[in-house]
N, C-alpha and C positions, 0 to 999 in steps of 0.2 A: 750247705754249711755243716761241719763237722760238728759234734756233742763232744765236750773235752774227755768224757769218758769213754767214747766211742770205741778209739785205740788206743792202742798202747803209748804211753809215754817216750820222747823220745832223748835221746840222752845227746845226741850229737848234730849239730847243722854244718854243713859243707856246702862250703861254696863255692863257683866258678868265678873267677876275676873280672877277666875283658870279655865284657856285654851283660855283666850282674851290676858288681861294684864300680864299674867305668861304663861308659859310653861305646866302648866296642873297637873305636876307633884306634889305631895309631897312627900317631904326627913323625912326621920324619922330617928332617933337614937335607943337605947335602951332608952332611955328619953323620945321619943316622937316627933312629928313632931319638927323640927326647921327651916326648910329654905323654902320658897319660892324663885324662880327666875323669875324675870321681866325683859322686854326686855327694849333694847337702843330706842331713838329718842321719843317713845312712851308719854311720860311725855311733850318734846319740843311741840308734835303736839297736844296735848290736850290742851296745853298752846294757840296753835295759835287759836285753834277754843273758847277756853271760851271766845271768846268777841260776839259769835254768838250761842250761846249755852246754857243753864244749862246742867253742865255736874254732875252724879252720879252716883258710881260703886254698885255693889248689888254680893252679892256672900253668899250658903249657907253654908260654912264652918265653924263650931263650932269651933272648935278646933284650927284652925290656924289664926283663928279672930284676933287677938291682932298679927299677923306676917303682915296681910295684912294692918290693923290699922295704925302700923306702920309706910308702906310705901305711903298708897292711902291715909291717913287721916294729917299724923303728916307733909311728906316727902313730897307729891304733891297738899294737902293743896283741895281734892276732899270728899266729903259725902261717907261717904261708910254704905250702908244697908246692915243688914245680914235678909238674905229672904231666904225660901225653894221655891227650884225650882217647888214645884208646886201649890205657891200661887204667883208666879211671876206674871202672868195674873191681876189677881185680885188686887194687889199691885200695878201696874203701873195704872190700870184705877182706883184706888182710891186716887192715888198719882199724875197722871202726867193726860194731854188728850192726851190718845192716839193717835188722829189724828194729831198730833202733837211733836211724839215723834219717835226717831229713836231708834232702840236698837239692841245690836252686841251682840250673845250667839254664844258658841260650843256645848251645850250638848243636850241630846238626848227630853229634853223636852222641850227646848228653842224657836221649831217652834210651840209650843201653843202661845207665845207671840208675837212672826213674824206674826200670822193671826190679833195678834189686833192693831196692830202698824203701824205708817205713812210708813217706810222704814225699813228694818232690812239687818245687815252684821254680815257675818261670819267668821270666819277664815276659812285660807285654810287645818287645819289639824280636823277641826269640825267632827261631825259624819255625813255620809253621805248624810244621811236621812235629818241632817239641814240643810246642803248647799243645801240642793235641795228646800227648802222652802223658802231661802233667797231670798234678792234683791239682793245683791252684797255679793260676796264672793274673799275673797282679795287671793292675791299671797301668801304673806308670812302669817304665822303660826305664833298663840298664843304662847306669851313670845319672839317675835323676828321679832318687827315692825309692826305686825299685823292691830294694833292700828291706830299706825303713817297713816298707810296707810288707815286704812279706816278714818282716818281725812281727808287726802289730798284730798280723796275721795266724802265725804262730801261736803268741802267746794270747792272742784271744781264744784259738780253738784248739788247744792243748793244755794251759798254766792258768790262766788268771781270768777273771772277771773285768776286761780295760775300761768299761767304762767308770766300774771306781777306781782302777788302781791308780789312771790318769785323769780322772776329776773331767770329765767329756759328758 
């Protein structure tokens, strides 16, 4: 468990899309992809932390871009980048300061960006190989609080004191 003072403050959280904020999956048709699914509370707890935070999602999906648009851009009102996972790297330190930034991925080359980053978190259904790179690897699984939780997470061991700020 981190000391809020321990490191440094961080200014920025990035996220990965499908396998953070959704379940990973994609549903197709005979039409083609249509549905993504995104979990419960996740939206309320990114809500709590943007007043401690720039928050923005990043995901390389062509094709279901305008499904996630929808939800991350229209719905909860967040930036959403479409980036290939392997210029993620290079994207955040020309984008964000790394030393300054926290970022949550599941996928297999997401712990290239864990080595450049203040903090990194995982879900608990990631590939193996990430959770072992991570800082924090949460209980629940991408598309089902994941999120939530690595906020609580966050702002327990970075900003606030949660068990008064949320009355727990």
């Amino acid at each position: 468990m981190l000391k809020r003072n321990q490191i440094r403050n961080p200014e920025n959280f990035i996220l990965d899309l499908d396998g953070v904020l959704t379940d990973g999956k994609f549903y197709y048709s005979q039409d083609g992809k249509f549905l993504k699914a995104f979990g419960a509370d996740d939206h309320d707890c990114l809500n709590f932390l943007k007043q401690y935070l720039h928050i923005e999602v990043v995901t390389a999906d062509t094709r279901g871009f305008e499904i996630s648009k929808k939800r991350v851009a229209d719905d909860m009102g967040l930036e959403i980048n479409l980036v290939s996972a392997f210029h993620r790297p290079e994207w955040i330190i020309n984008k964000f300061d790394p030393g300054k930034t926290i970022y949550m991925g599941d996928g297999v080359l997401d712990h290239l960006v864990f080595k450049r980053v203040l903090y990194s978190i995982a879900p608990a259904n990631a590939m193996n190989f990430t959770k072992k790179q991570a800082d924090y690897v949460t209980e629940k699984v991408g598309g089902d609080r994941a999120v939530a939780e690595a906020c609580l997470h966050i702002l327990k061991n970075f900003f606030v004191d949660i068990k008064h700020e949320f009355s727990i």
